[in-house]
C-alpha positions as CSV (number, residue, x, y, z in Angstrom):
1,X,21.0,48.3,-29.7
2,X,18.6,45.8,-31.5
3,X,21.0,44.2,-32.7
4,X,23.1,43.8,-29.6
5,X,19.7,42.3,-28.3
6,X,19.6,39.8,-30.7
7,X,22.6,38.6,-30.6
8,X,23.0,38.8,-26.9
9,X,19.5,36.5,-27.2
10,X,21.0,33.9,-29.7
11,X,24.1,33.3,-27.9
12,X,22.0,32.9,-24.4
13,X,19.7,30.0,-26.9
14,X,23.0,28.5,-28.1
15,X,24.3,28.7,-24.5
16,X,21.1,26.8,-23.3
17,X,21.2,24.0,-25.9
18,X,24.3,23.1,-26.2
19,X,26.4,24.9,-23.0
20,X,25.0,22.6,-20.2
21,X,26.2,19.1,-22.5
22,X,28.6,16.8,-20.7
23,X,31.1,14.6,-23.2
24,X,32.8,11.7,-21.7
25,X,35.4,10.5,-23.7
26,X,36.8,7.7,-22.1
27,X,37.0,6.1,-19.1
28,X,39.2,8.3,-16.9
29,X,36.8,10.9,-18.0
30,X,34.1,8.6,-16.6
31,X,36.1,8.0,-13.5
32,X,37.0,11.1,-12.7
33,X,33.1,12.8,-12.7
34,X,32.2,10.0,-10.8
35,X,34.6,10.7,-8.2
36,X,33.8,13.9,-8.1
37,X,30.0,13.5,-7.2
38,X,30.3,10.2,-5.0
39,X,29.4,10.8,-1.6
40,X,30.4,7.9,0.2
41,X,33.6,8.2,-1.5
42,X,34.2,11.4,0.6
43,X,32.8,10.0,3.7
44,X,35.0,7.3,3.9
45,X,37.8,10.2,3.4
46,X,36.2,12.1,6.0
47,X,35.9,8.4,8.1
48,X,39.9,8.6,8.4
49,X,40.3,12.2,8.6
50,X,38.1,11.9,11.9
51,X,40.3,8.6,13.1
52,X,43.4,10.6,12.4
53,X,42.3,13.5,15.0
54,X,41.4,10.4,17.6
55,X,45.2,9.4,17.1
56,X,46.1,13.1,17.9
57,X,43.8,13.1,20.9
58,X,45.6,9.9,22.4
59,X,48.6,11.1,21.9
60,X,48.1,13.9,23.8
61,X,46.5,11.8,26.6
62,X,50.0,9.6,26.6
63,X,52.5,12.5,26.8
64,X,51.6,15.6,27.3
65,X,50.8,16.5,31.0
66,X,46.8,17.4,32.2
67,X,47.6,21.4,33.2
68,X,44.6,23.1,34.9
69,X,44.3,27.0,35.6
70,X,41.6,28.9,38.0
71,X,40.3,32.2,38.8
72,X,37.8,32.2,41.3
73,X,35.6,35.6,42.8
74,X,33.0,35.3,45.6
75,X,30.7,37.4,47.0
76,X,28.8,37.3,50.4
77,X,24.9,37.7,51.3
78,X,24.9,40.7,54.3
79,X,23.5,38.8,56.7
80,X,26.7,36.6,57.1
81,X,28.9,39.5,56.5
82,X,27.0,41.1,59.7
83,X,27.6,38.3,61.7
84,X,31.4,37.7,60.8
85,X,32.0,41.1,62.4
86,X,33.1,40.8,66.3
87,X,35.0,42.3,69.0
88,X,38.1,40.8,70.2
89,X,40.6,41.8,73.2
90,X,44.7,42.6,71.2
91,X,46.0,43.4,74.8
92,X,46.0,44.7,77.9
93,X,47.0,48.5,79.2
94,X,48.1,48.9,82.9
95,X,46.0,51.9,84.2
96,X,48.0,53.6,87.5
97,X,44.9,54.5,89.7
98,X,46.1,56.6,92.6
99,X,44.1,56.9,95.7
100,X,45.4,58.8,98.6
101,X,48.3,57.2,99.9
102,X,47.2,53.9,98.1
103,X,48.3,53.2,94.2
104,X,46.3,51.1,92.3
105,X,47.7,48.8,88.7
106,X,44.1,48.1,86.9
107,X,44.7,46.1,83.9
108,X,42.4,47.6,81.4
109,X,41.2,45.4,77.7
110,X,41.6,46.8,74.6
111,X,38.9,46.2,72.1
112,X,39.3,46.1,68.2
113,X,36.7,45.4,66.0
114,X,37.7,42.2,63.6
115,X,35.8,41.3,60.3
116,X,36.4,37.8,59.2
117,X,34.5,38.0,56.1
118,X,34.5,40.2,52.8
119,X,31.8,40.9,50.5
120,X,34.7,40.2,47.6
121,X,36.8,37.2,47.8
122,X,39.4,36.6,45.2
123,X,41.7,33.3,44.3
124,X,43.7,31.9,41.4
125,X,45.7,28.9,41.0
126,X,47.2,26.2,39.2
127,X,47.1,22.2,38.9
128,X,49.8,19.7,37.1
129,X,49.3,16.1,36.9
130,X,51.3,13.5,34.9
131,X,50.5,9.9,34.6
132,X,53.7,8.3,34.4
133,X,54.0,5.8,31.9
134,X,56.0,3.3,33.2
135,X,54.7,0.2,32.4
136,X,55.5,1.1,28.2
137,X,58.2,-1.1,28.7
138,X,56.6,-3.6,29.7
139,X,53.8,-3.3,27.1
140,X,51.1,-2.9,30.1
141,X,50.7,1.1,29.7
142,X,46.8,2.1,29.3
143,X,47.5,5.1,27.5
144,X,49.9,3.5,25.3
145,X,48.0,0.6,24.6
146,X,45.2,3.3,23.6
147,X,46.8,5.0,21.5
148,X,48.5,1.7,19.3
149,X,44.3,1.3,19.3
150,X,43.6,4.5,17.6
151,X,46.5,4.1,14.7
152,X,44.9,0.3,14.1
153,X,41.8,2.2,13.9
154,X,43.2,5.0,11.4
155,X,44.2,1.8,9.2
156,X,41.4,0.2,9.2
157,X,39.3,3.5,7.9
158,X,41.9,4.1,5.1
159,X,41.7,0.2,4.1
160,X,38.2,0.8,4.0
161,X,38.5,3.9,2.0
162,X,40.4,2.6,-0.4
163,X,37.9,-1.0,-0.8
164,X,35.2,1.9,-1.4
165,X,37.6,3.2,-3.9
166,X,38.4,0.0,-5.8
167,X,34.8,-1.0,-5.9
168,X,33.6,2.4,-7.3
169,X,36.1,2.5,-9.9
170,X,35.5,-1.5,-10.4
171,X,31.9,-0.8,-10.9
172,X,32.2,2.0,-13.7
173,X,34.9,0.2,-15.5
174,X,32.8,-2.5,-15.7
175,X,29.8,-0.3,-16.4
176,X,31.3,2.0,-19.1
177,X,32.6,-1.3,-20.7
178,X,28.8,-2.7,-20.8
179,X,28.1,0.7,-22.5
180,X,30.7,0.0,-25.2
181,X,29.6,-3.3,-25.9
182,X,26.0,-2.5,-25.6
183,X,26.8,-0.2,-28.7
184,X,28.5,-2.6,-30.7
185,X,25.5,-5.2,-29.9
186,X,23.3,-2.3,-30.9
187,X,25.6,-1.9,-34.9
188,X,25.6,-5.5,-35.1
189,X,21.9,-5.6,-34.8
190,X,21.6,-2.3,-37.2
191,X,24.3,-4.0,-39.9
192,X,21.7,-6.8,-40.0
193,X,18.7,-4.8,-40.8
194,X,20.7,-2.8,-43.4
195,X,21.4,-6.3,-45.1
196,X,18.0,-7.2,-44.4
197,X,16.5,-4.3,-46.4
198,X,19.0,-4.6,-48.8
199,X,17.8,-8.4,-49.5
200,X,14.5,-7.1,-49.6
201,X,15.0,-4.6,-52.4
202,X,17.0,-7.4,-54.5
203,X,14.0,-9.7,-54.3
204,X,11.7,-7.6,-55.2
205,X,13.9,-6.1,-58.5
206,X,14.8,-10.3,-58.9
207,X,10.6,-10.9,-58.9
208,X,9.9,-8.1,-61.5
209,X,12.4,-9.3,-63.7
210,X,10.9,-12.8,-63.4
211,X,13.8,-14.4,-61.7
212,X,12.2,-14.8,-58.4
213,X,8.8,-16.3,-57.4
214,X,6.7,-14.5,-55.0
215,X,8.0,-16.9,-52.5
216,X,10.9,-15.9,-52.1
217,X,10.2,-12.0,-51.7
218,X,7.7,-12.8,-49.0
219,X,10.7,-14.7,-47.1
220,X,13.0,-11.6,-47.8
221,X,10.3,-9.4,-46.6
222,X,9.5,-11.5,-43.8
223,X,12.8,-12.0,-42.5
224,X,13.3,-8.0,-42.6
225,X,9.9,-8.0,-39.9
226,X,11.6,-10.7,-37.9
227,X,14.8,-8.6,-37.3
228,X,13.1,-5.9,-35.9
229,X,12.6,-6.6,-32.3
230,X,16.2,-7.5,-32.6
231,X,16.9,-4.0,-33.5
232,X,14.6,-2.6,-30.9
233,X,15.7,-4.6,-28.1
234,X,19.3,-3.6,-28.8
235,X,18.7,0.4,-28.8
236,X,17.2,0.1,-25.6
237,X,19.1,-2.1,-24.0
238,X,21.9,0.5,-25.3
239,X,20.0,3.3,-23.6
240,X,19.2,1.3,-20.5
241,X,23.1,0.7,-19.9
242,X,24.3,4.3,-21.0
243,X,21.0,5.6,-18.1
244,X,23.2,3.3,-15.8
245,X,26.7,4.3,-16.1
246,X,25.1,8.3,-16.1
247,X,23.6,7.1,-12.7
248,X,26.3,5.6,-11.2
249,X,28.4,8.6,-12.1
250,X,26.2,10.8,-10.2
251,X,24.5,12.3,-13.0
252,X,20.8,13.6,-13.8
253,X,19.8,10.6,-15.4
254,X,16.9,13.0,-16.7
255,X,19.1,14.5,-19.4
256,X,20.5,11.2,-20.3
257,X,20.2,12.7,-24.2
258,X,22.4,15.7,-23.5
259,X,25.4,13.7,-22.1
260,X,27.2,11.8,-24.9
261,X,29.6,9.2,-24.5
262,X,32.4,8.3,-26.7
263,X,34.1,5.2,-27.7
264,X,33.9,1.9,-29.3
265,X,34.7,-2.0,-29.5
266,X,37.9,-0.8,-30.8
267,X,38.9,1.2,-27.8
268,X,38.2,-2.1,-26.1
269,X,40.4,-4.3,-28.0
270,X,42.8,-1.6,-27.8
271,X,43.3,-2.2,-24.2
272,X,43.0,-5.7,-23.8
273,X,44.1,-7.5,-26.7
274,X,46.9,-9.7,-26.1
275,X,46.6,-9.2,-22.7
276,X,48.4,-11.6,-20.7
277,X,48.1,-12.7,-17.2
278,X,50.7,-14.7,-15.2
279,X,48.3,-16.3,-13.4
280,X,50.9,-18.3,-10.8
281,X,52.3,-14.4,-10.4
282,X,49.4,-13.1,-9.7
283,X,48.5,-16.0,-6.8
284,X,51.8,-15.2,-4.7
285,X,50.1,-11.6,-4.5
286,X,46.8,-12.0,-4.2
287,X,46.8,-12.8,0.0
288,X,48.9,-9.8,0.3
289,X,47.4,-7.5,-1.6
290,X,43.8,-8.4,-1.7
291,X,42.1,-5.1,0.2
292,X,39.3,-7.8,1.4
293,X,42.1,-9.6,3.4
294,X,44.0,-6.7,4.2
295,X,40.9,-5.3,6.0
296,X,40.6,-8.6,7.9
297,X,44.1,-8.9,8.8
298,X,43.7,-5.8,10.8
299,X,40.8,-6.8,12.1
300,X,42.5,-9.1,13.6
301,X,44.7,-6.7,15.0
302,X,42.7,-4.4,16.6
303,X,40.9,-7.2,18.3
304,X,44.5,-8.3,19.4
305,X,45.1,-4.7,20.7
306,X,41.5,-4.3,22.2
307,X,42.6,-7.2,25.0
308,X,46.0,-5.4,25.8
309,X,43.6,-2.2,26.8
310,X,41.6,-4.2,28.8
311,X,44.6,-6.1,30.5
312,X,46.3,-2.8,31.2
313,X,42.9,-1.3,32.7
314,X,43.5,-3.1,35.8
315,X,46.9,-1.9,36.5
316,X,48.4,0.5,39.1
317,X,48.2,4.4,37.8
318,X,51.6,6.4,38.9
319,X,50.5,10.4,38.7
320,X,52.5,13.0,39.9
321,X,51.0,16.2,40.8
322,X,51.6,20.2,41.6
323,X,49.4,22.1,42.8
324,X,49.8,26.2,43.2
325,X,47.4,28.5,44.6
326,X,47.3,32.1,45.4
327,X,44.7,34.1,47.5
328,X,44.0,37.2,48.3
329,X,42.9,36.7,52.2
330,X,43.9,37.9,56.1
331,X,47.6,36.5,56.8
332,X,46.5,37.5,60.8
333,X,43.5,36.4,62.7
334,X,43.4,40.1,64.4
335,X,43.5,42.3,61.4
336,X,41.6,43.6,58.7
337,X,43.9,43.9,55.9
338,X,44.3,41.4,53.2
339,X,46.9,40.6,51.1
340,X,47.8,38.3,48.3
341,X,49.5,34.7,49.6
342,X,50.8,31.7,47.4
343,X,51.2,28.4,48.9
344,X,52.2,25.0,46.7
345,X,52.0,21.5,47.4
346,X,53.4,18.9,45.1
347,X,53.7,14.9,45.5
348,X,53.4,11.4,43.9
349,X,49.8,9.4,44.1
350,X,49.5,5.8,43.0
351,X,45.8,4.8,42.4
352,X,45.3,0.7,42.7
353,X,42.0,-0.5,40.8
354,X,41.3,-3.1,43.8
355,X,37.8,-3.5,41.6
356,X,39.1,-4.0,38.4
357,X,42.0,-7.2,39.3
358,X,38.6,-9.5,40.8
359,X,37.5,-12.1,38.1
360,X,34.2,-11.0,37.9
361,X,35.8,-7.6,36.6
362,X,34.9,-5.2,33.9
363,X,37.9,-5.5,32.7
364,X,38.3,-9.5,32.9
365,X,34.9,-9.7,31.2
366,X,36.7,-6.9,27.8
367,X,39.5,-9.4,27.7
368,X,37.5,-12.0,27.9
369,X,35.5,-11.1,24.7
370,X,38.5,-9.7,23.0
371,X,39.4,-13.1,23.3
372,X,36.0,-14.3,21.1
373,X,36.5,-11.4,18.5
374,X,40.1,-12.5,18.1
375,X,39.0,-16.5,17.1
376,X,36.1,-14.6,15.4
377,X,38.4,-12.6,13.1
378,X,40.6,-15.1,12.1
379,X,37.7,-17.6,11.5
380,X,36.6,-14.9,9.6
381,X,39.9,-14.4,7.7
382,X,40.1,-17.8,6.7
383,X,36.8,-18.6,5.3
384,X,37.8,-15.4,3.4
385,X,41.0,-16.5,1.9
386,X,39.3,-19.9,0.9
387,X,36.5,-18.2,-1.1
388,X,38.9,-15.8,-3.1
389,X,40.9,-18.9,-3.6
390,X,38.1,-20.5,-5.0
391,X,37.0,-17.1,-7.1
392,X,40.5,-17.1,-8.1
393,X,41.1,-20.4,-9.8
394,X,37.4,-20.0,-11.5
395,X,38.4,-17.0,-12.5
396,X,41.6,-18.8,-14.0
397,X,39.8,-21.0,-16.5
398,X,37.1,-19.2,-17.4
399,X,40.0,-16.2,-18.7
400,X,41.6,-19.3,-20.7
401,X,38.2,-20.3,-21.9
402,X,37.2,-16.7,-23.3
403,X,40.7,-16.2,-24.5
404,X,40.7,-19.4,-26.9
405,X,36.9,-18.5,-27.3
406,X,38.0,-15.2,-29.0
407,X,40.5,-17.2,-31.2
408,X,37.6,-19.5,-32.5
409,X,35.2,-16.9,-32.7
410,X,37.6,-14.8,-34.9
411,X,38.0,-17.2,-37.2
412,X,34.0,-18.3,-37.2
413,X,33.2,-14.8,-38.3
414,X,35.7,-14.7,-41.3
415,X,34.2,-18.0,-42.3
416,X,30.3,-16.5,-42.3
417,X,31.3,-13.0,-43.5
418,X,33.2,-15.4,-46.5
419,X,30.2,-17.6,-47.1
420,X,27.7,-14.1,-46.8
421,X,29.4,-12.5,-49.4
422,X,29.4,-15.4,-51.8
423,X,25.9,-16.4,-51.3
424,X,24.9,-12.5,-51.3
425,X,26.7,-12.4,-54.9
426,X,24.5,-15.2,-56.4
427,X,21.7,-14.4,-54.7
428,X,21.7,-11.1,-56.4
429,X,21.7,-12.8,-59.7
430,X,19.0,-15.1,-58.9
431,X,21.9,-18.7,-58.8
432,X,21.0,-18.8,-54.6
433,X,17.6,-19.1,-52.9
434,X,16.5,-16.7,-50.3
435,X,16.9,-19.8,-47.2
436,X,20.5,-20.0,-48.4
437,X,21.1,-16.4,-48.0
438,X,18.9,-16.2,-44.8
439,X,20.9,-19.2,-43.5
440,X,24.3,-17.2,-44.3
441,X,22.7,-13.8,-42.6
442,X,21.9,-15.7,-39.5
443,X,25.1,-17.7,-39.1
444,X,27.4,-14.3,-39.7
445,X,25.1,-12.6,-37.2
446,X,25.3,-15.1,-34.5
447,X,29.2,-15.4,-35.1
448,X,29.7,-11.8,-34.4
449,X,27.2,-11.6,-31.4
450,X,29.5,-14.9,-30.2
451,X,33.2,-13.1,-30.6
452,X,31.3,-9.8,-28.9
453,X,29.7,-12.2,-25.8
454,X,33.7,-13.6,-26.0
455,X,34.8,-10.1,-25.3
456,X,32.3,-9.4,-22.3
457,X,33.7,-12.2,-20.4
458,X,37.6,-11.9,-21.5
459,X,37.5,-8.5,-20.1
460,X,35.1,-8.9,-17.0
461,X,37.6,-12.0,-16.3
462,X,40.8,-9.7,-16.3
463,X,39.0,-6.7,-14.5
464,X,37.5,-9.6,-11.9
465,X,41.9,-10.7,-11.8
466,X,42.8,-7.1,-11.3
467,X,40.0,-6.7,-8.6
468,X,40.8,-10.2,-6.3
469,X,44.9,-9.3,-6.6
470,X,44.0,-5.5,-6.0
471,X,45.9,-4.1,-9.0
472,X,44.8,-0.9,-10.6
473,X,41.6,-1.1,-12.6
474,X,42.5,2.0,-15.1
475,X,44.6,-0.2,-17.3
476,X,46.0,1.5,-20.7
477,X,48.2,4.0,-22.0
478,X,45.7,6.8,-21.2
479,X,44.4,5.3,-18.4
480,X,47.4,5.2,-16.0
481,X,46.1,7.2,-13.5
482,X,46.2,6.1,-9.4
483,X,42.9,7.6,-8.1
């Protein structure tokens, strides 16, 4: 049983410690926990769910008659139940009143007492209506028109479901990808130090073997000292961009040190490298499939559809209309039985909004700012498509700058990593001075931070093309997924 304890306590440690650890291991991973704790993500979902039940609604109001049952039971105070009782003559007997030789006809009233009111009172009944939508045709029907409304509106929510989407998943691309190269800023940054120290512990082996002066350890030693904020500054900067991406993903940014997230430069260049981009393809899509532009096209739209309610408010409503009732009451005025009677009544009503077709109108003053929201929208809609054009062709040269930046950066850093190792090699036997070596250290180390800085801005240039033309951000082999 001790032993059970134990064990039972070492698991519950191990489960404690390690158990509660979140891996990401690439970016699907990265965009799928993020959609999975997003809440404005759902509330947009939740946004068209609630404009598809308003569709639902309208169509109900546009075909489906307005059907009304009733039941009612009433009960009277004593007083007028007293006072609803009262005599009343039903006929008149003949009475033969003989009197000697004289025979008399009296014509003698016959009382009965009525009640005209009951304590209970029962009725039920039953009400059709049906606006008649005949001016569908004609485009002019209210309810249609209403309904057209709610379906633009139903778009418009899942346009603006999906921007929420694409931005999300935009954002922790972009953020994950930051992380990556954040890391590889972070090794570069470490490599350096490594070489640093290893300079260091060459010039002080060269200077007890007489080969160096003290010179040229104190430079060694010096440049190590230099470096170091370089290495600092890069870890948390590293940290600072892995405490975002755990933030935007919805995570405890508190245990940023038990989430670990894989992946390197190489998974980057994995992905992207020789990606190409028909740019001139890319245009003829962009004004279609742009979400930004999609969402003011149906702007437009809806403002559009907004005047046609207004204009059909102020037209003539057709309703026909049945009516059933039955009642348990008196069929005749001089008895005091009830019974149950139907009676039904059916027609055709036509309602004219005399109000509604003056020019000082409600609905003249709704058309008349549908009007203003219709220019405003498609003012709106092209400042909009001038802008992204704008983004689009800046967008353009900066890709081909960081492309053939990439290329010359490439073939920088073979040239310093070339001229490092061969000053390196006489520097260790004493035929190169430390400012030589420095010199080479420095010039390899700025070429590979300039092909990494390259990177950032070749891939935030094709995600920033795959954002404006509304293509899937999850590019890659793995990454094919349509969230």
């Amino acid at each position: 049983m001790k032993r059970f304890t134990l064990a039972f306590i070492f698991i519950m440690f191990l489960w404690n410690t390690f158990g509660n650890n979140i891996t990401i291991n690439n970016l699907y991973d990265a965009i799928k926990i993020g959609l999975d704790n997003n809440k404005e993500i759902k509330t947009k979902l939740h946004d068209v769910m609630s404009a598809n039940t308003s569709i639902k609604s309208s169509l109900a109001d546009l075909i489906l008659p307005s059907i009304n049952a009733n039941f009612r039971f009433t009960t009277l105070d004593p007083t007028t139940l007293e006072r609803s009782v009262s005599k009343a003559v039903t006929r008149f007997n003949v009475v033969t009143n003989v009197s000697g030789i004289l025979t008399n006809l009296v014509l003698v009233p016959e009382e009965k007492t009525i009640t005209n009111a009951f304590w209970d009172n029962y009725s039920a009944g039953a009400t059709i209506s049906y606006r008649v939508p005949y001016l569908i045709p004609l485009g002019l029907d209210l309810g249609y028109n209403s309904y057209i409304l709610q379906i633009k509106n139903k778009e418009l929510s899942e346009l603006q479901y999906q921007k929420a989407l694409n931005d999300y998943v935009y954002n922790i691309t972009i953020a994950y990808y930051n992380y990556l190269f954040a890391k590889e800023f972070a090794k570069i940054s470490v490599e350096t130090d490594r070489r640093l120290e290893e300079n260091v512990r060459v010039a002080e082996a060269n200077f007890r073997a007489g080969i160096f002066s003290d010179l040229e350890l104190i430079r060694a030693r010096v440049q190590l000292v230099n470096n170091k904020p370089n290495v600092f500054s890069a870890s948390n900067n590293l940290r600072i961009q892995k405490m975002n991406l755990i933030t935007l993903l919805g995570l405890d940014v508190s245990k940023v040190d038990e989430i670990e997230i894989k992946g390197d430069i190489e998974d980057i260049k994995k992905v992207f490298s020789n990606y190409n981009i028909d740019f001139d393809k890319e245009k003829s899509k962009l004004i279609d499939n742009n979400i930004d532009l999609k969402i003011l096209r149906k702007i437009i739209e809806i403002s559009e559809n907004s005047k046609n309610v207004a204009l059909a408010s102020n037209k003539p409503v057709v309703s026909l209309f049945f009516n059933y009732n039955y009642e348990f009451k008196k069929t005749n005025n001089f008895e005091n039985e009830r019974h149950w009677v139907d009676n039904w009544n059916a027609g055709i009503q036509i309602n004219i909004p005399i109000s509604e077709l003056l020019p000082i109108s409600k609905s003249y003053a709704n058309m008349e700012n549908a009007d203003y929201s219709i220019e405003k929208s498609k003012n709106n809609y092209l400042n909009t498509i001038n802008l992204i054009m704008v983004q689009f062709e800046q967008t353009k040269l900066r890709f081909k700058e960081s492309l053939e930046n990439i290329l010359a950066q490439q073939a920088n850093v073979e040239q310093a990593k070339r001229s490092l190792d061969i000053i390196t090699t006489r520097y260790r036997f004493g035929n190169a001075s430390s400012l030589d070596l420095i010199d080479a250290q420095l010039a390899y180390q700025q070429a590979e931070l300039n092909l990494l800085s390259a990177w950032v801005n070749y891939v935030n240039t094709i995600l920033n093309v795959k954002k404006l033309t509304g293509d899937n951000l999850t590019i890659g082999d793995n990454l094919q997924k349509n969230f």
